[in-house]
N, CA, C and O of each residue as an XYZ file, in Angstrom:
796
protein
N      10.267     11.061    -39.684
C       9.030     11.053    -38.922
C       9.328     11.195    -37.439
O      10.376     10.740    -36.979
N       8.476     11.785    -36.718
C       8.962     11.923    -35.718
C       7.315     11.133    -34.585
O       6.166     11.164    -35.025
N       7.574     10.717    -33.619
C       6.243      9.784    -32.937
C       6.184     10.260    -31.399
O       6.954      9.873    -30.520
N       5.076     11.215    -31.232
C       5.035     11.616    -29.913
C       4.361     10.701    -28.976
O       3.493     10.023    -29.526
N       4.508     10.500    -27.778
C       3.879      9.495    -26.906
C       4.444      9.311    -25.763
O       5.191     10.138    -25.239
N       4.168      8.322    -25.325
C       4.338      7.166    -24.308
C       4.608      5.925    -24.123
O       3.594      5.326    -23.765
N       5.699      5.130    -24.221
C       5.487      3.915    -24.755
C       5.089      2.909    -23.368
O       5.417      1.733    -23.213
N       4.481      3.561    -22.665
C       3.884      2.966    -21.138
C       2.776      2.847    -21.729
O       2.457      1.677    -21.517
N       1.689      3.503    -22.569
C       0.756      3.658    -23.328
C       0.674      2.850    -24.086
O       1.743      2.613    -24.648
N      -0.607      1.946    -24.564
C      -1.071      1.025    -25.379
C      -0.920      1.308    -26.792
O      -0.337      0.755    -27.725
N      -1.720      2.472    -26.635
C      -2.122      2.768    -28.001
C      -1.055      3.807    -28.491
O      -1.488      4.573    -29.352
N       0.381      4.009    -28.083
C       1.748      4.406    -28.026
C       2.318      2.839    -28.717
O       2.489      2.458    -29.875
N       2.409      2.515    -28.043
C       3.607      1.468    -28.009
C       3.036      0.660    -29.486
O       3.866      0.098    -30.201
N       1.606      0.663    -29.848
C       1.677     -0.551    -30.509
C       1.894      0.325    -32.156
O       1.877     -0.206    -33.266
N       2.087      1.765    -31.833
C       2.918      2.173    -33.174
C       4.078      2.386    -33.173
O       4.627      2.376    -34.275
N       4.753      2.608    -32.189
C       6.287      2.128    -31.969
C       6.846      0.620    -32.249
O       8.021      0.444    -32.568
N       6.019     -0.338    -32.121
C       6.147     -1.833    -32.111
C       6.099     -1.983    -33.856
O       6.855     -2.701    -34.511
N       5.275     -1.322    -34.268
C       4.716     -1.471    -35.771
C       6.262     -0.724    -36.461
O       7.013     -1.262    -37.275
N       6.413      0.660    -35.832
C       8.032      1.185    -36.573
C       9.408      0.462    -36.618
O      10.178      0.585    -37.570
N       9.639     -0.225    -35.630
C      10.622     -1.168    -35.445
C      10.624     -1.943    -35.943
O      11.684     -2.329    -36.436
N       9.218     -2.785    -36.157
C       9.378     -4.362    -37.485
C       9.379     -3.617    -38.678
O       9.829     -4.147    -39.695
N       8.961     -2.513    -38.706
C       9.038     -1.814    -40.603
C      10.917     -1.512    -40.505
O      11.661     -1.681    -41.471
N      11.350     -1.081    -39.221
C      12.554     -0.330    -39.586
C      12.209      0.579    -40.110
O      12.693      0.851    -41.209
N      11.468      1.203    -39.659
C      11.400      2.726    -40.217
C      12.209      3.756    -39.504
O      12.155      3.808    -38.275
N      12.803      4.412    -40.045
C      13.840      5.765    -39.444
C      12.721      7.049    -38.547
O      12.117      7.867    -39.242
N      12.614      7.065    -37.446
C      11.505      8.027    -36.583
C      12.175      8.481    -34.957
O      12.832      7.732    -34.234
N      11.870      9.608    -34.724
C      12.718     10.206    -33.492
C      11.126     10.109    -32.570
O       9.994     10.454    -32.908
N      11.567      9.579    -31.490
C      10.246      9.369    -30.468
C      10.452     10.691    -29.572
O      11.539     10.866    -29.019
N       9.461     11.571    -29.438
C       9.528     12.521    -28.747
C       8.425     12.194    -27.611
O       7.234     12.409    -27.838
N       8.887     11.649    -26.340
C       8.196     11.733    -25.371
C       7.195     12.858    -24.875
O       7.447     14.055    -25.013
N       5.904     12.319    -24.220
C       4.992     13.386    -23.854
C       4.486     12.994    -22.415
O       3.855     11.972    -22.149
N       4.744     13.657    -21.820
C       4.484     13.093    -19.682
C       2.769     13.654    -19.993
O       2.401     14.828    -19.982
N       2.000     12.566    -20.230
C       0.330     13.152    -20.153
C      -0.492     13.241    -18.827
O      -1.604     13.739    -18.655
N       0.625     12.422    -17.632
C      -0.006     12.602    -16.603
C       0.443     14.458    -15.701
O      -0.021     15.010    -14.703
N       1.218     14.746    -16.423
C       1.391     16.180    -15.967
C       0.889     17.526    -17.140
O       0.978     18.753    -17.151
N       0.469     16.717    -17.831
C      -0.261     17.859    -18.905
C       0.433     18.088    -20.068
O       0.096     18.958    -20.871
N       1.723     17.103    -20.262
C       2.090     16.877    -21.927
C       1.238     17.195    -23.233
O       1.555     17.882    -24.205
N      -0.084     16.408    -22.940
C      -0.808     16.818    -24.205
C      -1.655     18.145    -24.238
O      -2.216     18.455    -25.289
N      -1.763     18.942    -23.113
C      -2.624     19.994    -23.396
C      -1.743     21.222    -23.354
O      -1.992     22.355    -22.943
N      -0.521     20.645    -23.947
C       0.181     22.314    -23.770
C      -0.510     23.416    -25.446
O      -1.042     22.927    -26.442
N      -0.277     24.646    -25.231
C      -0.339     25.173    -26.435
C       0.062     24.066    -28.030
O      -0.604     23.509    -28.903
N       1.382     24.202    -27.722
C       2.233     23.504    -28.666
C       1.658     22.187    -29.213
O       1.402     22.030    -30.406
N       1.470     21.242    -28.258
C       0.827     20.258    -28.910
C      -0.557     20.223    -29.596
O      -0.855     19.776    -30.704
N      -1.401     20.866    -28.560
C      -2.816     21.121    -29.410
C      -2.503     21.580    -29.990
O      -3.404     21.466    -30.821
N      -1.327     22.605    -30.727
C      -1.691     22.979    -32.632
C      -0.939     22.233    -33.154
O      -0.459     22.501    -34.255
N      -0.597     20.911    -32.376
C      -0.368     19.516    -33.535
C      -1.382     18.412    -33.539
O      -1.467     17.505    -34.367
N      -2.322     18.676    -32.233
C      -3.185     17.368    -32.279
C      -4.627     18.611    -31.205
O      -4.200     19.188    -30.205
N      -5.656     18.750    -31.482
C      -6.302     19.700    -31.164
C      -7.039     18.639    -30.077
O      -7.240     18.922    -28.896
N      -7.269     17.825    -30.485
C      -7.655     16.831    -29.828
C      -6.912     16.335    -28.165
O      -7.455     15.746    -27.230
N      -5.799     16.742    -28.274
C      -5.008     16.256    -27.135
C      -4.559     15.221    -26.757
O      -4.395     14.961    -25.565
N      -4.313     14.536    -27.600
C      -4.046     13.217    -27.098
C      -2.975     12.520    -27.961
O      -2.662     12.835    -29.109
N      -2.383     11.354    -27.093
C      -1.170     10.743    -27.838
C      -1.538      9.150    -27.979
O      -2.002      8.435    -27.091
N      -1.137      8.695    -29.630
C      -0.033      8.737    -30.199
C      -0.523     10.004    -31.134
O      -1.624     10.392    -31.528
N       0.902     10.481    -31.303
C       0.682     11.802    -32.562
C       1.911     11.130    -33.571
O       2.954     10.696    -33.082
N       1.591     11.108    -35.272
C       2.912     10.560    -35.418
C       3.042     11.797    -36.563
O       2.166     11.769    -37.428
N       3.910     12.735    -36.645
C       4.282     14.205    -37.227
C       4.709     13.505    -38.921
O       5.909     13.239    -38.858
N       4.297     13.224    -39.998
C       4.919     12.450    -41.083
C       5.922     13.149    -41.753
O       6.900     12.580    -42.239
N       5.650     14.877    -41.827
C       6.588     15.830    -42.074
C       6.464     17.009    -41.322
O       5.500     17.260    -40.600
N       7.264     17.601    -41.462
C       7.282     18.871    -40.843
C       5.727     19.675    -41.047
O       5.276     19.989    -42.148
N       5.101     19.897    -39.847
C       3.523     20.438    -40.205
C       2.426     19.329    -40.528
O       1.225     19.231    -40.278
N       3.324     18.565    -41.167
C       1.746     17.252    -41.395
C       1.799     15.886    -40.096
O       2.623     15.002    -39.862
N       0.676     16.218    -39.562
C       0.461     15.227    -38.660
C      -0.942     13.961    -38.322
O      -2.153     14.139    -38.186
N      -0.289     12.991    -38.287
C      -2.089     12.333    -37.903
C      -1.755     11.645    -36.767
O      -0.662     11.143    -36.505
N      -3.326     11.648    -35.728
C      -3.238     11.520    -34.997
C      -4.189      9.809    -34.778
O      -4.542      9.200    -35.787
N      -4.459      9.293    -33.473
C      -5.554      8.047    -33.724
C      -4.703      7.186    -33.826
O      -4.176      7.378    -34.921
N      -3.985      5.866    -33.069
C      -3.376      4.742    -33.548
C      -3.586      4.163    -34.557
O      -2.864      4.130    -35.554
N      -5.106      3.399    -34.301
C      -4.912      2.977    -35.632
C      -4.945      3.180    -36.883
O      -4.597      2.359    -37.731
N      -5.498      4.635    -37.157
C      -5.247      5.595    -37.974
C      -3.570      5.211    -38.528
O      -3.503      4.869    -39.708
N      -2.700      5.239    -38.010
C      -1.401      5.713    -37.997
C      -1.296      4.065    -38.178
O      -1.300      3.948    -39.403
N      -1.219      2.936    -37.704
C      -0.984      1.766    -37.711
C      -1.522      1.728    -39.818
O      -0.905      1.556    -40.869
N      -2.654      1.943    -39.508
C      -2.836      1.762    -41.381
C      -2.340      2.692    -42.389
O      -2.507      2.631    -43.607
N      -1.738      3.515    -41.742
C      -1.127      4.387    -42.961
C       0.053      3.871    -43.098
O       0.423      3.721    -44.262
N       1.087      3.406    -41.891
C       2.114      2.864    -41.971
C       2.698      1.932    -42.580
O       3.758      1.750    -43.178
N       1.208      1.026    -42.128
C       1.742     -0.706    -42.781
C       0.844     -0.432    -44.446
O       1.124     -1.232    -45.339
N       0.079      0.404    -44.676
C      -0.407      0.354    -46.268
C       0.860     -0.147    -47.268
O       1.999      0.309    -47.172
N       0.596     -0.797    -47.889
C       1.729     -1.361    -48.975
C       2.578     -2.496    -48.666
O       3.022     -3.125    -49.626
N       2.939     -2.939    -47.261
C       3.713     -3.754    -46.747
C       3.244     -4.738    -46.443
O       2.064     -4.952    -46.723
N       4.163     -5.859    -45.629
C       3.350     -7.250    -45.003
C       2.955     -7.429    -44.039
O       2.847     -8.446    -43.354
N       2.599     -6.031    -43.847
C       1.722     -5.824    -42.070
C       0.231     -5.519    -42.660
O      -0.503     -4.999    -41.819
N      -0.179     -5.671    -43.543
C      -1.224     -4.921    -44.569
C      -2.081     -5.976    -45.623
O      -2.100     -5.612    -46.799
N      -2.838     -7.343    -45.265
C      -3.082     -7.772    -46.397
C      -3.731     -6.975    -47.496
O      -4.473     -6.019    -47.267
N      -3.322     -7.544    -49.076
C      -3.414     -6.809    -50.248
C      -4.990     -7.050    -50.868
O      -5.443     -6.408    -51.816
N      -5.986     -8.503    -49.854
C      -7.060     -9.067    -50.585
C      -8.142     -7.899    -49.635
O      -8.155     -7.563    -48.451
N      -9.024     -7.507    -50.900
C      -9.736     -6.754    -50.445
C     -10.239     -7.219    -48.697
O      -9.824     -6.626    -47.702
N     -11.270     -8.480    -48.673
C     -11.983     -8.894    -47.557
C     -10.763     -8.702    -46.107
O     -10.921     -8.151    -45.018
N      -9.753     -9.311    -46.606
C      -8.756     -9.187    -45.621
C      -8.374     -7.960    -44.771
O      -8.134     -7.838    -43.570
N      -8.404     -6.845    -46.092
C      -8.600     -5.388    -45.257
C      -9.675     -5.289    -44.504
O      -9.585     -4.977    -43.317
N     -10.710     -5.515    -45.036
C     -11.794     -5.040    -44.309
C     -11.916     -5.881    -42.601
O     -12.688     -5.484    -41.728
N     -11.203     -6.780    -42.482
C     -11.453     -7.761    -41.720
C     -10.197     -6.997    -40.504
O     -10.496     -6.808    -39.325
N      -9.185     -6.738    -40.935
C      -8.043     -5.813    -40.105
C      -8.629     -4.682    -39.349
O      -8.262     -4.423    -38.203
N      -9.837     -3.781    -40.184
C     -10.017     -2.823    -39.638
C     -11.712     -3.453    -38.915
O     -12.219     -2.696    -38.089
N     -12.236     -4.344    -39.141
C     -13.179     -4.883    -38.034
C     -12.116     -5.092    -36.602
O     -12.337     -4.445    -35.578
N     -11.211     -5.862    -36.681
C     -10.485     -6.061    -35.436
C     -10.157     -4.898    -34.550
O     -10.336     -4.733    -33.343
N      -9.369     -3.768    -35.922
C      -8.929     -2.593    -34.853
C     -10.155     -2.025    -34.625
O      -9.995     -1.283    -33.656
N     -11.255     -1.975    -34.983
C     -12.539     -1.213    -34.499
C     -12.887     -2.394    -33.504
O     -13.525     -1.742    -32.679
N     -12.892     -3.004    -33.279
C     -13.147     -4.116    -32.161
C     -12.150     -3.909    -31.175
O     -12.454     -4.449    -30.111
N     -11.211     -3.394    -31.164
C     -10.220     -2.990    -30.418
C     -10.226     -2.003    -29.520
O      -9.816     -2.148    -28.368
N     -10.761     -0.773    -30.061
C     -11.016      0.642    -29.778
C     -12.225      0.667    -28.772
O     -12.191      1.291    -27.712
N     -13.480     -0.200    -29.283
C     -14.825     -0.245    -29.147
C     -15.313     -0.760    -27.896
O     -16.129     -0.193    -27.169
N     -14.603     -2.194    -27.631
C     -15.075     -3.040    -27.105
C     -14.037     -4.117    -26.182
O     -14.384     -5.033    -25.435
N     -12.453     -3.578    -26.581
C     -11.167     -3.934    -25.963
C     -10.868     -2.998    -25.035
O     -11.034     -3.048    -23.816
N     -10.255     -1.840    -25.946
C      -9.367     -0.885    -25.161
C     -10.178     -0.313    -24.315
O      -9.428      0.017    -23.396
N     -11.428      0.073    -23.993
C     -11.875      0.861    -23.239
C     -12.035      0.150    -21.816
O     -12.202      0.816    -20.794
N     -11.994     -0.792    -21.815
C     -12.419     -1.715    -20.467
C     -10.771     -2.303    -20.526
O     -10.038     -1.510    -19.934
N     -10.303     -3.045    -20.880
C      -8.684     -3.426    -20.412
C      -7.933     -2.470    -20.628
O      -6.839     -2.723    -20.123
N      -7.944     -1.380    -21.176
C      -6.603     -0.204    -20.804
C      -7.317      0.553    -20.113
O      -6.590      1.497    -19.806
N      -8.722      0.755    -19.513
C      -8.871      1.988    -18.288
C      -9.053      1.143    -17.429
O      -9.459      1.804    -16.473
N      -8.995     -0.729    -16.893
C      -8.775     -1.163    -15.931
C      -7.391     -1.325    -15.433
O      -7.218     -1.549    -14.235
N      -6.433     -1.235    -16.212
C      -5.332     -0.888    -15.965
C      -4.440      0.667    -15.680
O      -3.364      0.834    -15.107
N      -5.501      1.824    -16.422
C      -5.491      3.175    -16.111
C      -5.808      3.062    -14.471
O      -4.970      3.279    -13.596
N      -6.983      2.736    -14.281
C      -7.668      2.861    -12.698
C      -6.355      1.864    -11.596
O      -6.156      2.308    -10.466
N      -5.635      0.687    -12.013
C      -4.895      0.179    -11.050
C      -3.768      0.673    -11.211
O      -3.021      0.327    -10.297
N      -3.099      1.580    -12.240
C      -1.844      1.364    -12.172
C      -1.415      2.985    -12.298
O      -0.470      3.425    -11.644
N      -2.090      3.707    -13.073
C      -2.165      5.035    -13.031
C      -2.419      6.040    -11.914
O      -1.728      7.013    -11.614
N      -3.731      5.538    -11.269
C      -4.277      6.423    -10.609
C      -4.415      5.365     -8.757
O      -5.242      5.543     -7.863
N      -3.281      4.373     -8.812
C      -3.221      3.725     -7.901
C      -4.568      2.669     -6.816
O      -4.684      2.189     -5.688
N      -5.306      2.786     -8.069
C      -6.329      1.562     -7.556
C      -7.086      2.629     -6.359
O      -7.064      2.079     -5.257
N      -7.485      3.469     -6.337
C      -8.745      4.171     -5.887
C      -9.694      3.470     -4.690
O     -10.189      2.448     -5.165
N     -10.053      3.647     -3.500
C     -11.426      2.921     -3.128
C     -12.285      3.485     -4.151
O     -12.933      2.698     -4.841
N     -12.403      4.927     -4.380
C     -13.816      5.258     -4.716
C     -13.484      5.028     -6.335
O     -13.269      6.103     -6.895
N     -13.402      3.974     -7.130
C     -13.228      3.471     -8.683
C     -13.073      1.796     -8.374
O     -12.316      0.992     -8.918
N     -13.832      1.632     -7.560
C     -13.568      0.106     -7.098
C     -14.877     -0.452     -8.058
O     -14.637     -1.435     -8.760
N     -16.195      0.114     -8.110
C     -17.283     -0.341     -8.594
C     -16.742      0.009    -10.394
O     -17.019     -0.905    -11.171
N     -16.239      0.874    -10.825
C     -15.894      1.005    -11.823
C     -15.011      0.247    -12.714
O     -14.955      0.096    -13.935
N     -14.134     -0.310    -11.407
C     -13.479     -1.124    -12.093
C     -13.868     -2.111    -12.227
O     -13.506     -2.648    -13.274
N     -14.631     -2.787    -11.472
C     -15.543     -3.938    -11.772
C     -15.715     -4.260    -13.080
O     -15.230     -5.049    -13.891
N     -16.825     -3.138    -13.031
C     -17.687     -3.391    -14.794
C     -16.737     -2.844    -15.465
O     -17.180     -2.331    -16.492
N     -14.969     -2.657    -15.266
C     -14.617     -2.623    -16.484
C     -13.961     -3.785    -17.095
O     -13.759     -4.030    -18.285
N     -13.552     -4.720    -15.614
C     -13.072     -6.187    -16.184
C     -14.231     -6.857    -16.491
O     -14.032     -7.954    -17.014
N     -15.207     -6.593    -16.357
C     -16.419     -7.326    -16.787
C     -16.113     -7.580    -18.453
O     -15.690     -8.607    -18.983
N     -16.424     -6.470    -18.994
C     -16.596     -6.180    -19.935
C     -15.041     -6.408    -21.056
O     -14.967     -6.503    -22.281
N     -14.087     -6.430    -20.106
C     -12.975     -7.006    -20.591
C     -13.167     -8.328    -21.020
O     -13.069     -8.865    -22.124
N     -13.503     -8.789    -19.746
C     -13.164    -10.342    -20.077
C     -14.373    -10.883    -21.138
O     -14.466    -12.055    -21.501
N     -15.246     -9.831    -21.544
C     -16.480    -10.157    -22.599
C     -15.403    -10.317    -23.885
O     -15.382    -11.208    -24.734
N     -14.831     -9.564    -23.792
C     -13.906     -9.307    -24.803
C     -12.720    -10.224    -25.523
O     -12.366    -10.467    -26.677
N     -12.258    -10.638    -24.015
C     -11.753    -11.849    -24.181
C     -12.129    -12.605    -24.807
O     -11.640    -12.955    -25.882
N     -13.341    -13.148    -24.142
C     -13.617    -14.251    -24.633
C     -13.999    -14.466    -26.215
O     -14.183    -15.434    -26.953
N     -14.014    -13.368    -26.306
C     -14.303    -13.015    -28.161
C     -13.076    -13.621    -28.889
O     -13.053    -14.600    -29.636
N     -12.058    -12.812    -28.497
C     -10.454    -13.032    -29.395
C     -10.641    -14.724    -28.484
O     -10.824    -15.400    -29.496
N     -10.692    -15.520    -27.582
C     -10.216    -16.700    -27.483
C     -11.165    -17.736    -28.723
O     -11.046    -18.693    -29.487
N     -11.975    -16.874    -28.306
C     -13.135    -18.403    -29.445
C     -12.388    -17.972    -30.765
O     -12.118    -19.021    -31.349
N     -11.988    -17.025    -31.404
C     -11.269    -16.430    -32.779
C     -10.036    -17.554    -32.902
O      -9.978    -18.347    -33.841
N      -8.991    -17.503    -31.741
C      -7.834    -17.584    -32.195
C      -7.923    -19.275    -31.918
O      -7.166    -20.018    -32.541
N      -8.781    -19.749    -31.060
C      -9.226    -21.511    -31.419
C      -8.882    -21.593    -32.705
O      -7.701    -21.850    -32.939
N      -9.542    -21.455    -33.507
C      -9.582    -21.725    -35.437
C      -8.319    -21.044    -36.098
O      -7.994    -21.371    -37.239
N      -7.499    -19.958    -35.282
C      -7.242    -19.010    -36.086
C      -5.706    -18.892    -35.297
O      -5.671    -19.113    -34.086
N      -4.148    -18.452    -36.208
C      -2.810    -18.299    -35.532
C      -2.853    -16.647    -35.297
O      -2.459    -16.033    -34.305
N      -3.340    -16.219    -36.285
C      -3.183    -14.833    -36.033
C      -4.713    -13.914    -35.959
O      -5.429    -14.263    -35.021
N      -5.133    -13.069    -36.625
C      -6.060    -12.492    -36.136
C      -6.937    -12.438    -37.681
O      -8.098    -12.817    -37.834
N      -6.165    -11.945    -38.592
C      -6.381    -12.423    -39.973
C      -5.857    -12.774    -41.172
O      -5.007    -12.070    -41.716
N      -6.337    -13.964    -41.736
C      -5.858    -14.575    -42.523
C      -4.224    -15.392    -42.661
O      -3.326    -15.240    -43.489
N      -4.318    -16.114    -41.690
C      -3.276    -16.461    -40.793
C      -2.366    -15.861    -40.759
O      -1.422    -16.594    -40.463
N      -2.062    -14.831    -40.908
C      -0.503    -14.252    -41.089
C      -0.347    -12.942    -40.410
O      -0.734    -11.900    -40.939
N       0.360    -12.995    -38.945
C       0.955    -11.389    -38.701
C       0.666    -10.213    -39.239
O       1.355     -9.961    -40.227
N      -0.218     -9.287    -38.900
C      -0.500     -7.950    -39.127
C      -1.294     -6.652    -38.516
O      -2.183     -6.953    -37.718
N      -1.198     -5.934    -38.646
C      -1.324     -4.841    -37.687
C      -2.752     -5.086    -37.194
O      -3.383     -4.073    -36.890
N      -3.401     -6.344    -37.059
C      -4.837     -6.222    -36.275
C      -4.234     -6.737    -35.103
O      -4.777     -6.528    -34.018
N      -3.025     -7.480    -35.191
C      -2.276     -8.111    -34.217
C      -1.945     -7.819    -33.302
O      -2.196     -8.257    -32.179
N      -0.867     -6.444    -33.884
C       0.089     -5.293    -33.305
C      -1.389     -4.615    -32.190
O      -1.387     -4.416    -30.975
N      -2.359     -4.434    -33.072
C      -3.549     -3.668    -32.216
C      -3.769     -4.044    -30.940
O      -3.818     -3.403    -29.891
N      -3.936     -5.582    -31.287
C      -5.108     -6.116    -30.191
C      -3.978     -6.613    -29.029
O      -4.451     -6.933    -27.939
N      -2.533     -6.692    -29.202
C      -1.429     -7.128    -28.029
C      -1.364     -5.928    -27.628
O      -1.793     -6.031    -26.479
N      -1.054     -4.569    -27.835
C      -0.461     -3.139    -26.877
C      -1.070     -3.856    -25.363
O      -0.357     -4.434    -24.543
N      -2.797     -3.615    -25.232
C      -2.973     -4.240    -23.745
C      -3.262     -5.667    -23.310
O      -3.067     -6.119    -22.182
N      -3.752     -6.309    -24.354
C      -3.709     -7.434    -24.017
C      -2.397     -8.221    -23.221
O      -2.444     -9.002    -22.271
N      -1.466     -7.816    -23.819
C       0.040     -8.656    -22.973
C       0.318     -7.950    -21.731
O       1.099     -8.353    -20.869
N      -0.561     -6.559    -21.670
C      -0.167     -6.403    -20.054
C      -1.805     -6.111    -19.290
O      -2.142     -5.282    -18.445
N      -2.531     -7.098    -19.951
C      -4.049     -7.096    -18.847
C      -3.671     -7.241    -18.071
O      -3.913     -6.282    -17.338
N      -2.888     -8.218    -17.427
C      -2.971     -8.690    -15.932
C      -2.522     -7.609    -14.988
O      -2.685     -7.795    -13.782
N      -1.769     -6.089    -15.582
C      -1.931     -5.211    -14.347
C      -3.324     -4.734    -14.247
O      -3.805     -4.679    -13.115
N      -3.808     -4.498    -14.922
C      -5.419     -4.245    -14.872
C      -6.294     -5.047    -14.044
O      -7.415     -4.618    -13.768
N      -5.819     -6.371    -13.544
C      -6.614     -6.839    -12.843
C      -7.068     -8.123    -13.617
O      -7.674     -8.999    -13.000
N      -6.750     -8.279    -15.157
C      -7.295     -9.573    -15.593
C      -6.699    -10.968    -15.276
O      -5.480    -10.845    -15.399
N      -7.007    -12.241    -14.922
C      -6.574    -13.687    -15.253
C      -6.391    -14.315    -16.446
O      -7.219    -14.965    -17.085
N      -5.245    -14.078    -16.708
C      -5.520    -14.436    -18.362
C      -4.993    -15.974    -18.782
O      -4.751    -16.303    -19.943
N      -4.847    -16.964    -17.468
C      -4.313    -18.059    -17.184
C      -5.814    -19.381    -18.030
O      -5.623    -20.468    -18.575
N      -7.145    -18.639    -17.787
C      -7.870    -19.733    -18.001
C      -8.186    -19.157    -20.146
O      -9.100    -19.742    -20.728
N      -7.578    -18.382    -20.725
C      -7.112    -18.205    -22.184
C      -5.805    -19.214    -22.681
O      -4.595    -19.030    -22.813
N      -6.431    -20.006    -22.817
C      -4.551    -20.963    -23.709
C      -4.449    -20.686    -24.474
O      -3.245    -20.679    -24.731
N      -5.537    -20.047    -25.971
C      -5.234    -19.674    -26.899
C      -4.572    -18.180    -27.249
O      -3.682    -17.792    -28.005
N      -5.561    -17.494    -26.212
C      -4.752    -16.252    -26.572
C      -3.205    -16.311    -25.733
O      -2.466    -15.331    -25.822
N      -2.864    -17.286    -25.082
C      -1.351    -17.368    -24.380
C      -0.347    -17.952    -25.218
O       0.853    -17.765    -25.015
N      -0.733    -18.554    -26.019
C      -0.303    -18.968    -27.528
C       0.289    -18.359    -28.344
O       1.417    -18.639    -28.749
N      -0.801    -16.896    -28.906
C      -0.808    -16.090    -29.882
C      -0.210    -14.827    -29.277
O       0.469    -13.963    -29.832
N      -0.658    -14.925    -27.877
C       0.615    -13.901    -27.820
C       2.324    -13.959    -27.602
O       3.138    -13.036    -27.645
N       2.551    -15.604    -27.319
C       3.945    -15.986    -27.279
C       4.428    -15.843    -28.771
O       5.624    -15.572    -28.883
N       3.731    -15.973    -29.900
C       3.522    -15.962    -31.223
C       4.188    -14.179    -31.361
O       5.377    -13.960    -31.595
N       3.253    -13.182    -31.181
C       3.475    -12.216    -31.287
C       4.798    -11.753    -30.890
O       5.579    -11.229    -31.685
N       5.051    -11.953    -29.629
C       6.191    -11.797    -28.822
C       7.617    -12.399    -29.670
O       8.720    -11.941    -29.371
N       7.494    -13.304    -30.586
C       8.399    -14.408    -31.652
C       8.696    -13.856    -32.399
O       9.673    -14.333    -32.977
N       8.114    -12.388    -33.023
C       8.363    -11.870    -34.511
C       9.738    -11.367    -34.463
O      10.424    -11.541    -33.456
N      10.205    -10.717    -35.558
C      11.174    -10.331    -35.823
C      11.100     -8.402    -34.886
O      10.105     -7.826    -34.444
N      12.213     -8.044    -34.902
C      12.044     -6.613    -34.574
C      10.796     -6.213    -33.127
O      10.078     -5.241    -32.897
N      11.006     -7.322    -32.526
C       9.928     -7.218    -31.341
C      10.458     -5.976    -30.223
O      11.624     -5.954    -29.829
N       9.767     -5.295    -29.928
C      10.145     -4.149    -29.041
C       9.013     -4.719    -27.392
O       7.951     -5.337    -27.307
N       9.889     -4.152    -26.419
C       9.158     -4.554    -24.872
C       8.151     -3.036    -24.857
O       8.512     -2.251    -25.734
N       7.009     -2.560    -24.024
C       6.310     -1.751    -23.767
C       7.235     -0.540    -23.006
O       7.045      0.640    -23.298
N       8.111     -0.891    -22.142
C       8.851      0.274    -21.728
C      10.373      0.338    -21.836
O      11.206      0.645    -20.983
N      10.524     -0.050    -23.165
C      11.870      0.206    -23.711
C      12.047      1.799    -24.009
O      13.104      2.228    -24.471
């Protein structure tokens, strides 16, 4: 397999993070997206869409979408509960992730760290930690009751919801008044086969 990306990238890294605890055998082929990596010819006739993570499974077959790729990966394994509700409950998180996470804590961290904190994206960034920290506060009231995300045990809703969460605070978040999620992510950080974001 081969995994195109960024592992500066959230939604990069947290399928690189997911290949390393599987030990899965995969060649990471870097993609520079701030200079136009994803819109070359070549890649759009692997991902038309343009965008990374791309993970190539064979020669010609490719899917694109993290968590797309996070559930095809861990299907069968112990990143994957086997009880029906439990699935369904993994992919509420990563759709809670996509929806209502990533878009406000990884483009408040796009706007400070990417594109060097802007005057004119100052109001933007606002309402995007706004809406972060809405978010927050969601996963903190969760992980009160709860060690992991579902059904107490380590699995790729996990892998999902840490890519930005463990690095909000370049984005601009405080993540000092969360004890629980500072918990669960020292938790995360504990597993076996743990990989850093810019390894």
């Amino acid at each position: 397999m081969k995994l195109y990306g960024d592992l500066k990238s959230g939604n990069c890294y947290k399928v690189a993070l997911l290949l390393k605890q599987m030990r899965a055998a995969h060649e990471f082929v870097k993609v520079d997206i701030m200079n136009g990596g994803s819109r070359t010819d070549d890649f759009l006739s692997k991902n038309p869409n343009g965008k990374i993570p791309l993970l190539e499974i064979s020669p010609g077959q490719y899917l694109p979408e993290s968590n797309a790729i996070l559930w095809y990966l861990a299907d069968g394994s112990a990143f994957l509960p086997e009880d029906k509700l439990q699935r369904a409950q993994v992919l509420q998180w990563l759709f809670f992730e996509q929806y209502s996470h990533e878009p406000y804590i990884a483009t408040a961290r796009y706007i400070k760290v990417y594109l060097g904190n802007p005057a004119d994206r100052q109001a933007d960034l606002q309402q995007k930690q706004k809406r972060g920290y809405e978010a927050l506060d969601v996963m903190e009231k969760h992980l009160a009751a709860n060690k992991f995300f579902v059904g107490s045990r380590y699995s790729i809703a996990d892998i999902g919801l840490y890519a930005y969460t463990h690095v909000a605070h370049e984005g601009g978040f405080d993540l000092a008044p969360y004890p629980y999620i500072n918990a669960w992510l020292a938790r995360v950080k504990a597993q076996p086969e743990y990989l850093t974001m810019t390894a």
